[in-house]
N, CA, C and O of each residue as an XYZ file, in Angstrom:
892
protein
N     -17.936    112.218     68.745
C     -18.595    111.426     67.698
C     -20.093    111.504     67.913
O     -20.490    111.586     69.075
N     -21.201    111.482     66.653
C     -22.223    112.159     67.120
C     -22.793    110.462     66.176
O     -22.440    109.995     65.093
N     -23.804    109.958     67.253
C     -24.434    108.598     67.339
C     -25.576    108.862     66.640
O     -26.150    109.916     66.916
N     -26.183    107.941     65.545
C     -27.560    107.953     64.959
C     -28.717    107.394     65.762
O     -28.469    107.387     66.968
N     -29.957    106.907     65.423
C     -30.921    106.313     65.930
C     -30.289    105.022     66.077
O     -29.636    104.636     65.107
N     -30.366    104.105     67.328
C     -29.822    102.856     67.663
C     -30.325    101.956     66.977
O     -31.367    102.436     66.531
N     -30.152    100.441     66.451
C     -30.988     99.426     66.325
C     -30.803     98.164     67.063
O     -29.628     97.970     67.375
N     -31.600     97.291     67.413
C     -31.515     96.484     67.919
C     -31.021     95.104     67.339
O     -31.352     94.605     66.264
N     -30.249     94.649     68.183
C     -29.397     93.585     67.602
C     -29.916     91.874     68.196
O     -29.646     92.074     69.380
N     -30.187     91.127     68.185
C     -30.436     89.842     68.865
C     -29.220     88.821     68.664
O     -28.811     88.463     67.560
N     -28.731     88.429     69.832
C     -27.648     87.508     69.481
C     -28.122     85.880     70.045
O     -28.568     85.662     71.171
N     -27.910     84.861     69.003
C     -28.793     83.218     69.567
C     -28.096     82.932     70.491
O     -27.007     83.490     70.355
N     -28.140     82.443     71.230
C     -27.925     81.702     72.765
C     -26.673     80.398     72.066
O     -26.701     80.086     70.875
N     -25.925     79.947     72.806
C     -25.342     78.879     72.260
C     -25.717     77.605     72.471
O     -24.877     76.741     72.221
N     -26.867     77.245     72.906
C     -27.743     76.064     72.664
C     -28.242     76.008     71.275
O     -28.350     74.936     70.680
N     -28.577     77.252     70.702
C     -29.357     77.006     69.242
C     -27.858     76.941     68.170
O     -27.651     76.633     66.997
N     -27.250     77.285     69.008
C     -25.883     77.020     67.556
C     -25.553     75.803     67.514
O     -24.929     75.416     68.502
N     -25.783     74.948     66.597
C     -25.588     73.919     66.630
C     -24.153     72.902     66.216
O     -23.779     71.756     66.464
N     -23.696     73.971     65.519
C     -22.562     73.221     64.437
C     -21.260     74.059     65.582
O     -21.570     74.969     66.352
N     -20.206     73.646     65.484
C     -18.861     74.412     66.113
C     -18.416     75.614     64.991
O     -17.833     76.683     65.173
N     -18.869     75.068     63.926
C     -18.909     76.586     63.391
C     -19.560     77.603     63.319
O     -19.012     78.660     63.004
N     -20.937     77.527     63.605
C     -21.389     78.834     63.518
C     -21.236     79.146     65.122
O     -21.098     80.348     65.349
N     -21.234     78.605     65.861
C     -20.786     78.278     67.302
C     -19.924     79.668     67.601
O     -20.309     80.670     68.204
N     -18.132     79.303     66.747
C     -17.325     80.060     66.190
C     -17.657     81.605     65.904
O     -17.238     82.664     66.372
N     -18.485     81.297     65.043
C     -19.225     82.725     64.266
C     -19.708     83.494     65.440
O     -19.342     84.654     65.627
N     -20.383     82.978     66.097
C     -21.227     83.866     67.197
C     -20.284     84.025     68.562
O     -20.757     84.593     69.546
N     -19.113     83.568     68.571
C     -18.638     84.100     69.650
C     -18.068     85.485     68.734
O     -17.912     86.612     69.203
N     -17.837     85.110     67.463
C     -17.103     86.719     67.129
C     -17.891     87.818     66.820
O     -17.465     88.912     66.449
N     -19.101     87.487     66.988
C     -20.157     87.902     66.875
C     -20.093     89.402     68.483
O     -20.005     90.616     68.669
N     -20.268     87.564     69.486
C     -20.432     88.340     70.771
C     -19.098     89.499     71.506
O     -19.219     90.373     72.365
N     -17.910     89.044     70.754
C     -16.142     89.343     71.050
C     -16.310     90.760     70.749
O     -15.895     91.601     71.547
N     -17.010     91.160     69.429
C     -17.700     92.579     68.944
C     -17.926     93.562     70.318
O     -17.435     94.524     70.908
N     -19.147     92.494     70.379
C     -20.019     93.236     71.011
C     -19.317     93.838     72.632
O     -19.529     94.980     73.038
N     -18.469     92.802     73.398
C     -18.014     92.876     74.216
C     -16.537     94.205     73.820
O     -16.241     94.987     74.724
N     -16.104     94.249     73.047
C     -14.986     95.199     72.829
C     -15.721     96.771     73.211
O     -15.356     97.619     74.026
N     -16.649     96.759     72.462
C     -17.333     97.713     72.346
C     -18.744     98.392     73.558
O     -19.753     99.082     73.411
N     -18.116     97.771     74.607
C     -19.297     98.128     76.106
C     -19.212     99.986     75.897
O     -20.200    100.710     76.010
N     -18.371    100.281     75.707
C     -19.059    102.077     75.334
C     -19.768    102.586     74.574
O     -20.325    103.668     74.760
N     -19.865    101.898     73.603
C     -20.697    102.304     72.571
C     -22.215    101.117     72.653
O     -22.636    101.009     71.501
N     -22.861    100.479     73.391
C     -23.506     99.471     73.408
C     -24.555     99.581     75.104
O     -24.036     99.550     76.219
N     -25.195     99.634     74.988
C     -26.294     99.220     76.300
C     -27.240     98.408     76.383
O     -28.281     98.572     75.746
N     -27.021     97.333     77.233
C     -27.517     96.283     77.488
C     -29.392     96.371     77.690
O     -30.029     96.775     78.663
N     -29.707     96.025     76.853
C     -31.578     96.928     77.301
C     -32.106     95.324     78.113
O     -33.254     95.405     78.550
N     -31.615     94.341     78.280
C     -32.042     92.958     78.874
C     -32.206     91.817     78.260
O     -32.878     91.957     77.238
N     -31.721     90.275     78.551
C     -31.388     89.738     77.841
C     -30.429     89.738     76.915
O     -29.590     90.637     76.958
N     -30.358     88.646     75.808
C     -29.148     88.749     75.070
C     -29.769     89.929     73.759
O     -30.084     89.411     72.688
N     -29.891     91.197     73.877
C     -30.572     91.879     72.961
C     -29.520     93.764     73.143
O     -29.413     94.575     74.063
N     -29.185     93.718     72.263
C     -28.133     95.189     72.574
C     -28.502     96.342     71.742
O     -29.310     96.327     70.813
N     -27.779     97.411     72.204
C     -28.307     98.311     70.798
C     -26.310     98.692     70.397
O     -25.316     98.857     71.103
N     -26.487     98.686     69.424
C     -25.134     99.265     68.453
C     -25.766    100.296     67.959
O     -26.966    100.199     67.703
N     -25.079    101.454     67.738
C     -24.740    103.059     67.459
C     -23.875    102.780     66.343
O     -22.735    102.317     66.304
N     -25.072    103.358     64.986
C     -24.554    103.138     63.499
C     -22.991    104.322     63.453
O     -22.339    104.525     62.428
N     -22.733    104.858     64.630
C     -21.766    105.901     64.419
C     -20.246    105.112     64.501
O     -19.202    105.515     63.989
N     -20.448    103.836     65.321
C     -19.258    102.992     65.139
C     -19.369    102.168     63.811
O     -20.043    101.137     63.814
N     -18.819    102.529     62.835
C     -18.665    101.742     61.568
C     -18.069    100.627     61.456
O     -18.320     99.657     60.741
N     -17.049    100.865     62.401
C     -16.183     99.615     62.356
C     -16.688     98.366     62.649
O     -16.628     97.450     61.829
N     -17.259     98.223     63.919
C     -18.213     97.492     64.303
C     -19.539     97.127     63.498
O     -20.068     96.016     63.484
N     -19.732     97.629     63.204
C     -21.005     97.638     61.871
C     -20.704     96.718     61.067
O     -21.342     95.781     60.588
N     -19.054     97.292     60.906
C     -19.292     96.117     59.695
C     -18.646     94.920     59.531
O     -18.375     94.237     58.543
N     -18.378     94.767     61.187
C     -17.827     93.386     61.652
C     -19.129     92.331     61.488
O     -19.320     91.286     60.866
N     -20.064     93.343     62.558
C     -21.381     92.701     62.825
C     -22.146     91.697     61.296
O     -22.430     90.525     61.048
N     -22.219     93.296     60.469
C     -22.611     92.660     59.090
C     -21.923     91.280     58.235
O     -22.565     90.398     57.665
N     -20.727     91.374     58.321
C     -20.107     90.059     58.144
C     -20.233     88.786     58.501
O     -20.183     87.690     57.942
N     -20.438     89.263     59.732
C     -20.749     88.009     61.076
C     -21.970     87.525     60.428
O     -21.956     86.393     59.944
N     -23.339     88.462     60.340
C     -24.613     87.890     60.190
C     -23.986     87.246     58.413
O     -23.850     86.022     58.405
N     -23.826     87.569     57.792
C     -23.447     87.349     56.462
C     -23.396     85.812     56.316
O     -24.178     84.998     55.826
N     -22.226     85.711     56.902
C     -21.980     84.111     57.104
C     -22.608     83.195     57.977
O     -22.566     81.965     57.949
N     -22.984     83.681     58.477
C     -24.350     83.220     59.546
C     -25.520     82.803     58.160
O     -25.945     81.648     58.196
N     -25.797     83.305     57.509
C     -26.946     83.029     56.766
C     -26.352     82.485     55.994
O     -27.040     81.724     55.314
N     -24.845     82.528     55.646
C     -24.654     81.367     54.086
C     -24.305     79.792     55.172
O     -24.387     78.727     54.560
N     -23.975     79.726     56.555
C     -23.834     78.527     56.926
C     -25.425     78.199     57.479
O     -25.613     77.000     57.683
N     -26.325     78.888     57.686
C     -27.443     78.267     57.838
C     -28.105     77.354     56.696
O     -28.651     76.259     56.831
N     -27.806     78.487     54.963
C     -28.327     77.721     53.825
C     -27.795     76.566     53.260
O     -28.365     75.894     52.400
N     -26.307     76.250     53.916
C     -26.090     74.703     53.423
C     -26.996     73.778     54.165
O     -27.367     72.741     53.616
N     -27.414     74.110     55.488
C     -28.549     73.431     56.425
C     -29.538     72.879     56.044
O     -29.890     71.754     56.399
N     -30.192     73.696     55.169
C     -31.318     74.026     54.433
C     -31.715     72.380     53.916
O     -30.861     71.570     53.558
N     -32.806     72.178     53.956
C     -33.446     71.306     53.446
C     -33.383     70.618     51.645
O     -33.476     71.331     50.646
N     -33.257     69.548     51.638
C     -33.070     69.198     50.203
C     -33.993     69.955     49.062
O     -35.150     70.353     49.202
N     -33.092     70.047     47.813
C     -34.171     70.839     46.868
C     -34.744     69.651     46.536
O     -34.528     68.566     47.076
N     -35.723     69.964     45.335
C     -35.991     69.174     44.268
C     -35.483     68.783     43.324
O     -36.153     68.095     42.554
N     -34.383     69.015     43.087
C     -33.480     68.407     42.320
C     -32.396     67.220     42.909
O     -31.662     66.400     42.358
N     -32.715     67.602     44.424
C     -31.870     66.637     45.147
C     -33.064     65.541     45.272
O     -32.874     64.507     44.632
N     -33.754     65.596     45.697
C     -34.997     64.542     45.342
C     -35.002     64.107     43.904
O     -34.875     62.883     43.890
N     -35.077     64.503     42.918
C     -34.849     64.041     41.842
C     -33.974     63.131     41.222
O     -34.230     62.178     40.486
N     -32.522     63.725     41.775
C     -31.522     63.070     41.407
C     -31.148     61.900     42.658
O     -30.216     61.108     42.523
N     -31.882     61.930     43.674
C     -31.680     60.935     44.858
C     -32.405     59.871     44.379
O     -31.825     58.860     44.774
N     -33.528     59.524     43.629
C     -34.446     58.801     43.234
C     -34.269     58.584     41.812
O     -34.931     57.752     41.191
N     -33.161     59.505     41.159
C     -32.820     58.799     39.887
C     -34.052     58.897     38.791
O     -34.127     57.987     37.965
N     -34.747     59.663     38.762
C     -36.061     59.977     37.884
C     -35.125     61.318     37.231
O     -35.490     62.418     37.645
N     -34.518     61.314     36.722
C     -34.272     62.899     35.492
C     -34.410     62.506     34.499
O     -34.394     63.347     33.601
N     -34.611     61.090     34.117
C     -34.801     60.529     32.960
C     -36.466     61.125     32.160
O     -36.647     61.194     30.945
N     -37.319     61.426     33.053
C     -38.655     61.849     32.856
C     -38.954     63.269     32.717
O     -40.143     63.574     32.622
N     -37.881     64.387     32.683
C     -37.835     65.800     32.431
C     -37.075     65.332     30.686
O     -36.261     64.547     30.200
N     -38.189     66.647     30.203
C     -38.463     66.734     28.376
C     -39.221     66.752     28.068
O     -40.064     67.305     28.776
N     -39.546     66.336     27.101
C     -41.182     66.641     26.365
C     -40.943     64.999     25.163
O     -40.029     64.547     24.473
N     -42.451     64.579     25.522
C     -42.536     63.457     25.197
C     -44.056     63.238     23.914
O     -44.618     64.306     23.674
N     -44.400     62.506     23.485
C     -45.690     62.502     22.780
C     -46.353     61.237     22.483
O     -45.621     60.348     22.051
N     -47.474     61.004     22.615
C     -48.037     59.433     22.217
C     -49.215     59.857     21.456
O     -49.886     60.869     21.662
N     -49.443     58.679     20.262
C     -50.070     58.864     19.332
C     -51.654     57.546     19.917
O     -51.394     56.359     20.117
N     -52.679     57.934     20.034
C     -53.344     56.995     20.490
C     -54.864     56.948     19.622
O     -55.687     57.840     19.832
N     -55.134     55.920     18.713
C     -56.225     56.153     17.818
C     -56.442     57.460     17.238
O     -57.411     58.216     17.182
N     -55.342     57.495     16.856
C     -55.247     59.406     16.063
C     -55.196     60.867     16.951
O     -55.156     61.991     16.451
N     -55.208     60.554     18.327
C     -55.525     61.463     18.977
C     -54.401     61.691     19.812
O     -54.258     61.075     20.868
N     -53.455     62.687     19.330
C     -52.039     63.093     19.922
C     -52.217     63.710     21.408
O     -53.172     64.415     21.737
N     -50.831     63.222     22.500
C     -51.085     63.321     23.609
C     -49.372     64.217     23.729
O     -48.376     63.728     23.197
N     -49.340     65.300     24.366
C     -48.495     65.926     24.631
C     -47.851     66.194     25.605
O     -48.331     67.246     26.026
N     -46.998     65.868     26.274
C     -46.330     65.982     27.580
C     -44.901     66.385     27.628
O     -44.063     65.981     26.823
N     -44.581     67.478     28.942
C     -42.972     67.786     28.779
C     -43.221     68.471     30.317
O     -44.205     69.006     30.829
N     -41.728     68.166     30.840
C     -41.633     68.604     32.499
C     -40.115     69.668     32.010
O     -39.344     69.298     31.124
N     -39.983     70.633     32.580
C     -38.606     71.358     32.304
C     -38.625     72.501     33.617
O     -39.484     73.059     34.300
N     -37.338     72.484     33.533
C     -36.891     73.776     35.031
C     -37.545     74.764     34.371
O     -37.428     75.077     33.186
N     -38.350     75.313     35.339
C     -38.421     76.869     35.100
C     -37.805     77.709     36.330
O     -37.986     78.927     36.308
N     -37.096     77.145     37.395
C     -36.685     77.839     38.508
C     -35.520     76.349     38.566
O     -35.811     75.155     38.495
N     -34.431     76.882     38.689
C     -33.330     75.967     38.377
C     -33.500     75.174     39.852
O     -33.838     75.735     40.895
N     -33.220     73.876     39.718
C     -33.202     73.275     41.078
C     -34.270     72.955     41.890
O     -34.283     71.961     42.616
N     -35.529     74.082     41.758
C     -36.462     73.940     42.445
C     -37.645     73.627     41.886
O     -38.212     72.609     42.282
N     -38.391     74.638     40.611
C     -39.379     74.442     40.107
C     -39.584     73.405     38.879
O     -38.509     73.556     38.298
N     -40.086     72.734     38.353
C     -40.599     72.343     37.083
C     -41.891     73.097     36.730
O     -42.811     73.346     37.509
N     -41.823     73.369     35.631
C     -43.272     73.505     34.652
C     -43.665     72.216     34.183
O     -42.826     71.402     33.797
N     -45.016     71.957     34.193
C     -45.221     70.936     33.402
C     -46.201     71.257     32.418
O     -47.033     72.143     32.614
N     -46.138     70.456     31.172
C     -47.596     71.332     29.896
C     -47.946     69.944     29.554
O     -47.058     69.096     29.467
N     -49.635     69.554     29.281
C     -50.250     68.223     28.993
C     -50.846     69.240     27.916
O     -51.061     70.441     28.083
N     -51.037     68.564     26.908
C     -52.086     68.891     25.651
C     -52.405     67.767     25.083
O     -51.542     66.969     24.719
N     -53.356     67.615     24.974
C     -54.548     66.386     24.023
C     -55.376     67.384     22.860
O     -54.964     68.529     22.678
N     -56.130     67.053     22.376
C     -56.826     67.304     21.367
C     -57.455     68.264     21.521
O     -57.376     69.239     20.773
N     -58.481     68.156     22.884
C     -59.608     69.126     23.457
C     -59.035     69.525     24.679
O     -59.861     69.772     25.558
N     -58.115     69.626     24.911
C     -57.801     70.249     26.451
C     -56.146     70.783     26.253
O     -55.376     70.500     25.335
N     -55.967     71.439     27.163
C     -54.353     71.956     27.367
C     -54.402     72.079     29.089
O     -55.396     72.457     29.709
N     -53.089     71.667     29.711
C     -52.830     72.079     31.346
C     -51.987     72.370     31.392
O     -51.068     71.627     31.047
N     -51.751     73.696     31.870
C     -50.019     74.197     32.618
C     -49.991     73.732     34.375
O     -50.961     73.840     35.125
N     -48.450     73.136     34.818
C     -48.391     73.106     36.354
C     -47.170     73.448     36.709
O     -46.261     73.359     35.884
N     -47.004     73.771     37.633
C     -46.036     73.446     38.693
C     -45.705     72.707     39.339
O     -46.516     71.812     39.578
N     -44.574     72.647     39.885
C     -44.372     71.212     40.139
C     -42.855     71.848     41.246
O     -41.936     72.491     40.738
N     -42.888     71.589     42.342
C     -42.297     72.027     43.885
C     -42.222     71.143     44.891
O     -43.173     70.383     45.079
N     -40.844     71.082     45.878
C     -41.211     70.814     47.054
C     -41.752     71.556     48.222
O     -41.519     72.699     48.615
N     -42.209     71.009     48.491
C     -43.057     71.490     50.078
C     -42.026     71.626     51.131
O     -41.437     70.695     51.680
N     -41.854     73.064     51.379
C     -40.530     72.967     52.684
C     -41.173     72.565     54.102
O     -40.407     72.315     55.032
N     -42.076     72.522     54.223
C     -42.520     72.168     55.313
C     -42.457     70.718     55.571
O     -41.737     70.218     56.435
N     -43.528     69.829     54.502
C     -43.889     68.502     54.492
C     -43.043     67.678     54.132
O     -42.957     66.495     54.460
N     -41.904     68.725     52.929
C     -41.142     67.637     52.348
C     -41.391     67.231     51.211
O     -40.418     67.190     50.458
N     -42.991     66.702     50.544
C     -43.635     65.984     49.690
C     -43.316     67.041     48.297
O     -43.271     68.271     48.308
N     -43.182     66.407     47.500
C     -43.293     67.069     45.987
C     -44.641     67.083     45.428
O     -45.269     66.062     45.147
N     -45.063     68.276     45.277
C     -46.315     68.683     45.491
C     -46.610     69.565     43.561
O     -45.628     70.040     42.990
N     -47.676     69.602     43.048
C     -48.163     69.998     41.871
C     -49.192     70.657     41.821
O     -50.208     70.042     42.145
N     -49.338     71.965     41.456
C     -50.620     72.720     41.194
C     -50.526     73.238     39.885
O     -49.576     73.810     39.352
N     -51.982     72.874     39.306
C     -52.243     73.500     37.724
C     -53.442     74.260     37.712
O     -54.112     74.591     38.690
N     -53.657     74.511     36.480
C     -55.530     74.764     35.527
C     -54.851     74.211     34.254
O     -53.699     73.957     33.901
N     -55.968     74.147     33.780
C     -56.510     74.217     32.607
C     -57.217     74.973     31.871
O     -58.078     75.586     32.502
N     -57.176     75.218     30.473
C     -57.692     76.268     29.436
C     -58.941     76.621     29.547
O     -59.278     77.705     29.070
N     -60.189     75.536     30.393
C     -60.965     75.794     30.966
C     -61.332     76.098     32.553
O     -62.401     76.002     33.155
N     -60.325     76.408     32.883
C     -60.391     76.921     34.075
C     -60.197     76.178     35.300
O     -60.088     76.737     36.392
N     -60.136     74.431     35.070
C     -60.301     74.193     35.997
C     -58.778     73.706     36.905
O     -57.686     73.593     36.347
N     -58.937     73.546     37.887
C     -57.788     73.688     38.768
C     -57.470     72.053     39.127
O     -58.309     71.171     39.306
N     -56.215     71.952     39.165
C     -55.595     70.595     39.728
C     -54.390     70.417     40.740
O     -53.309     70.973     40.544
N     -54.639     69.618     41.821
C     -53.256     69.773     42.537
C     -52.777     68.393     42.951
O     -53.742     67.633     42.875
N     -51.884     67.869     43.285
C     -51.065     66.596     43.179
C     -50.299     66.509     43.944
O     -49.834     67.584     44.323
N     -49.869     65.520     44.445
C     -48.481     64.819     45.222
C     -47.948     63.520     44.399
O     -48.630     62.542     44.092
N     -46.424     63.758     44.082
C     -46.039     62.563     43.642
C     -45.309     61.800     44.676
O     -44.893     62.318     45.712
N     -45.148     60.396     44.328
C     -44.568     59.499     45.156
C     -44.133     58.375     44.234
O     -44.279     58.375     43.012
N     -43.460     57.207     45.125
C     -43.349     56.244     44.112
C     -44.384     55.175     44.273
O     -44.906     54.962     45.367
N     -44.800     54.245     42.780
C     -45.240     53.267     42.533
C     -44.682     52.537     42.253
O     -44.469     52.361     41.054
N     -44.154     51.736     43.193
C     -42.832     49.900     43.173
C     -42.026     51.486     42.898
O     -42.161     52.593     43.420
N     -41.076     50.898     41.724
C     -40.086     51.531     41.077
C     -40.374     52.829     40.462
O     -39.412     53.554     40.213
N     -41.738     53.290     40.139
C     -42.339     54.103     39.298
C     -42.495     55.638     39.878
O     -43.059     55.719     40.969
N     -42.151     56.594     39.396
C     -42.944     58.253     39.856
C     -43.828     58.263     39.790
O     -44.191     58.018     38.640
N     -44.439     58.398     40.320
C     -46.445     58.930     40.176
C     -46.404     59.936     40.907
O     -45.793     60.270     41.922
N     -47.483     60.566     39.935
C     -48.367     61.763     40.467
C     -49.677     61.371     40.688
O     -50.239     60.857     39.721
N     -50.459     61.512     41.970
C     -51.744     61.203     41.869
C     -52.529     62.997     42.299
O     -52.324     63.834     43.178
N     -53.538     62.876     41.010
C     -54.158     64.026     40.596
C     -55.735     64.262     41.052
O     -56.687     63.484     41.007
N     -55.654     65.490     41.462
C     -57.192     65.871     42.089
C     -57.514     66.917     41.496
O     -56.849     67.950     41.582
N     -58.526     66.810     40.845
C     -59.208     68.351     39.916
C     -60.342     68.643     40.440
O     -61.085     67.982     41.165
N     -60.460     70.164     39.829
C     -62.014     70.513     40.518
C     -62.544     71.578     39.715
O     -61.846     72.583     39.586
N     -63.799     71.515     39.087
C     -64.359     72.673     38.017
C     -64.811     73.511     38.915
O     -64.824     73.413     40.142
N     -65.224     74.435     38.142
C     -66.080     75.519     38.576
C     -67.315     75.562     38.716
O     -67.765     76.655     39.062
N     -68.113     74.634     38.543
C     -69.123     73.941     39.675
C     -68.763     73.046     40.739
O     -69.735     72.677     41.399
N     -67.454     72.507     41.163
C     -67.218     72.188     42.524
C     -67.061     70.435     42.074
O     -67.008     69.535     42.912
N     -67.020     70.282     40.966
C     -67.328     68.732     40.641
C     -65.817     68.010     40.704
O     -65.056     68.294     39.778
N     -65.478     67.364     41.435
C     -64.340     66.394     41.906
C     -64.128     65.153     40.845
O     -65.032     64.372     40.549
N     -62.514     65.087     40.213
C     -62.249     63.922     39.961
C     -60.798     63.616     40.300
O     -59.985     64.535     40.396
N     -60.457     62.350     40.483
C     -58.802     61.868     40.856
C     -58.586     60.852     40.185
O     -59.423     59.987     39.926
N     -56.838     60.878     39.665
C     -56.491     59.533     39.021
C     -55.135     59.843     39.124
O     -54.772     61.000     39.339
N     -54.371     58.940     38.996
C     -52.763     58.877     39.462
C     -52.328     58.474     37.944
O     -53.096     57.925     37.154
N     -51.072     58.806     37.676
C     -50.167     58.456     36.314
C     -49.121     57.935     36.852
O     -48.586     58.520     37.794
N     -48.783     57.133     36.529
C     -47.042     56.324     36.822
C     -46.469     55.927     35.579
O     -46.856     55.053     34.803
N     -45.368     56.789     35.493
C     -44.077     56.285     33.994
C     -43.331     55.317     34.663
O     -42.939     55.215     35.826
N     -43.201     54.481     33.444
C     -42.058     53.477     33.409
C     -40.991     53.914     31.795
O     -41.233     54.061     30.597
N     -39.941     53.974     32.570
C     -38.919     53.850     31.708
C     -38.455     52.796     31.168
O     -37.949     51.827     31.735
N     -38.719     53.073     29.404
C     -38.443     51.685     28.913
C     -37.092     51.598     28.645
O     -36.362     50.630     28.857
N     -36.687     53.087     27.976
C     -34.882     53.187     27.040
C     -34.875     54.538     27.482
O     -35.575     55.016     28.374
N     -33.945     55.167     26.716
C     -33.709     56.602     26.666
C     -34.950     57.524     26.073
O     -35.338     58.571     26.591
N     -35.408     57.005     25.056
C     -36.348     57.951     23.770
C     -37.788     57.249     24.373
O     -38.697     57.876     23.828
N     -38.358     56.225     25.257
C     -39.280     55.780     25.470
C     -40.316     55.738     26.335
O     -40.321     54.658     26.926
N     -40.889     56.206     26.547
C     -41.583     55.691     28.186
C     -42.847     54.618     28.229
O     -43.272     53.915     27.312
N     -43.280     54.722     29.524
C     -45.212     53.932     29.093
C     -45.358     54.623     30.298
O     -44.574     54.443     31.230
N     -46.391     55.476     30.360
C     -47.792     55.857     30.906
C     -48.472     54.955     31.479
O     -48.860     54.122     30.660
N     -48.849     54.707     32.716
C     -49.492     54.226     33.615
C     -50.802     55.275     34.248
O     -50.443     56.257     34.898
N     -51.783     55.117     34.109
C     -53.330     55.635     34.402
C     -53.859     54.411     35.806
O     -53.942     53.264     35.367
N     -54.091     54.497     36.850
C     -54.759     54.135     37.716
C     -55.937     55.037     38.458
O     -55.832     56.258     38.571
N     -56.963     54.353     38.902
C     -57.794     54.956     39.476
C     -57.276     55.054     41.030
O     -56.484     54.295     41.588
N     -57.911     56.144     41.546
C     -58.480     56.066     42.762
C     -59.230     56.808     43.461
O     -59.420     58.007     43.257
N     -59.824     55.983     44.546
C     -60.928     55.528     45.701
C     -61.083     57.287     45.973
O     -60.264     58.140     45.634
N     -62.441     57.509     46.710
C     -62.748     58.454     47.558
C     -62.009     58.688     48.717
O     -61.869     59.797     49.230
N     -61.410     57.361     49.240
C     -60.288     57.805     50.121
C     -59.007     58.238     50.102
O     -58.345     58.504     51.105
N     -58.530     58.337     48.623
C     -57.135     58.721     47.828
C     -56.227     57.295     47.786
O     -55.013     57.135     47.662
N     -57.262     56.392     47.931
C     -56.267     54.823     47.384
C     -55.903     54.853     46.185
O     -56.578     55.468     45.360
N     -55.333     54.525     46.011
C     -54.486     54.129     44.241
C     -54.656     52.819     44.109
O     -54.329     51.993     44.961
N     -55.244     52.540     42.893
C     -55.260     51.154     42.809
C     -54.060     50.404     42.104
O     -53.271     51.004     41.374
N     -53.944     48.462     42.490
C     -53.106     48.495     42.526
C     -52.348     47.921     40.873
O     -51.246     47.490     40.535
N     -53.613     48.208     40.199
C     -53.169     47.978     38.724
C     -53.606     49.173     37.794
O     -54.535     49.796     38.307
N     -53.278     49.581     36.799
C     -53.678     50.333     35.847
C     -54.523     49.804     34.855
O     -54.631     48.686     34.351
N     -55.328     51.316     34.637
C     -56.886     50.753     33.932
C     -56.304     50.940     32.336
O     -56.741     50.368     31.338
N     -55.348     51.776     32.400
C     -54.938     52.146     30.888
C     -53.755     52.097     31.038
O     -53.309     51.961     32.177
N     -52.972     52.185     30.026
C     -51.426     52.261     29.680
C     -51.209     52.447     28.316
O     -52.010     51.925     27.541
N     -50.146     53.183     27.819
C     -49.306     53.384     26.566
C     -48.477     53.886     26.622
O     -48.252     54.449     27.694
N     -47.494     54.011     25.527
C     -46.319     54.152     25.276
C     -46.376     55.795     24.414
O     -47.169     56.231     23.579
N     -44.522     56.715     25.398
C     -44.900     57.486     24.657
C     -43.242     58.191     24.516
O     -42.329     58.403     25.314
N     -43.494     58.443     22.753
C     -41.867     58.677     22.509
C     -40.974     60.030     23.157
O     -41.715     60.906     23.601
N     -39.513     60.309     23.268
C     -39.027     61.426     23.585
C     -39.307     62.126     22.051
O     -39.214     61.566     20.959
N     -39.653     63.428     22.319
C     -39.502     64.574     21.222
C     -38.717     65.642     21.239
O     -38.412     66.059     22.357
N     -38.220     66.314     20.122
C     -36.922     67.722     20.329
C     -38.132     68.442     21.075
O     -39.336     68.241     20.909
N     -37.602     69.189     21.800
C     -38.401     70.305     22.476
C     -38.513     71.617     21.747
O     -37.396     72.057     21.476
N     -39.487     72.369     21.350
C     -39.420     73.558     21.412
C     -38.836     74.961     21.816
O     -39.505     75.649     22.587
N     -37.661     75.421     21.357
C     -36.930     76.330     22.331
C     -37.960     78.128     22.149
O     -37.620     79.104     22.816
């Protein structure tokens, strides 16, 4: 039998396996590896080389890692939709509109990456903003980055206010000029909301009342 270029294999230690099943997995992992001491040389540590000329083994191995990565991704950290639906806010994905001294206000949050992403679109009179809207796998935090039609850039963390979602918002033009203000919806019914506007501080305080508020209806969405 004539052997290809080797590759190197790494097998985790059974301290990092944490669950009895993948535990499981990696002894059949290692059961492989051990059948096969002729075809295999130990270069040090738990690190081997397999010879693509044993197939069989190949494609034990491949299996092994296979399920190795689908039992790591149930592991996996909550989406945003599990945040969503843990906190009971899906009521606030759609597209909504408020009419305020003639001057129409446009808002709608919708998946654009199932589970994970939202788009969000604001339009007023003189302005338009597209965002995103993600969790942070690292931090955790549900996190928002936009622009606007003029260029300028915005990024956000939401949290709750009492009962409320908020996003509190930090923009910045293209001369470097800084502003922040937080929004918190309250759900009135199904078709209803109110908009909550608070300021805040240079230190990212939120204050603890709103400077503005209104009401703003559900609308059919645009397909």
């Amino acid at each position: 039998m004539h052997c290809v270029r080797p590759v190197e294999v790494k097998v985790a230690s059974s301290v990092l396996l944490k669950t009895r099943f993948i535990r499981d997995i990696a002894c059949m992992g290692r059961d492989v590896l051990s059948r096969c001491r002729t075809a295999v040389t130990q270069t040090g540590g738990p690190v081997y080389k397999v010879f693509f000329g044993d197939k069989h083994t190949m494609k034990k191995l491949l299996t092994i890692f296979a399920i190795l990565g689908l039992a790591c991704t149930h592991q996996a950290q909550a989406s945003l939709a599990d945040q969503i639906n843990e906190n009971q806010t899906d009521w606030l994905l759609g597209a909504w509109e408020a009419d305020i001294d003639g001057n129409t206000i446009s808002l709608s949050y919708k998946w654009v990456v199932k589970d994970h992403v939202i788009a969000s679109h604001l339009k007023t009179n003189d302005n338009e903003t597209y965002s995103l809207i993600g969790l942070n796998p690292e931090s955790g935090e549900i996190e928002q980055t936009g622009y606007d039609i003029k260029g300028k850039k915005s990024t956000g963390k939401w949290g709750p206010k009492g009962d409320m979602p908020m996003v509190t918002v930090k923009s910045t033009s293209d001369t470097g000029e800084t502003q922040s203000m937080a929004v918190a919806f309250r759900r009135i019914d199904e078709n209803n909301i109110e908009a909550q506007i608070f300021e805040v501080d240079a230190s990212g305080n939120v204050g603890d009342f709103s400077s503005i508020s209104f009401e703003m209806k559900r609308k059919k969405e645009k397909k």
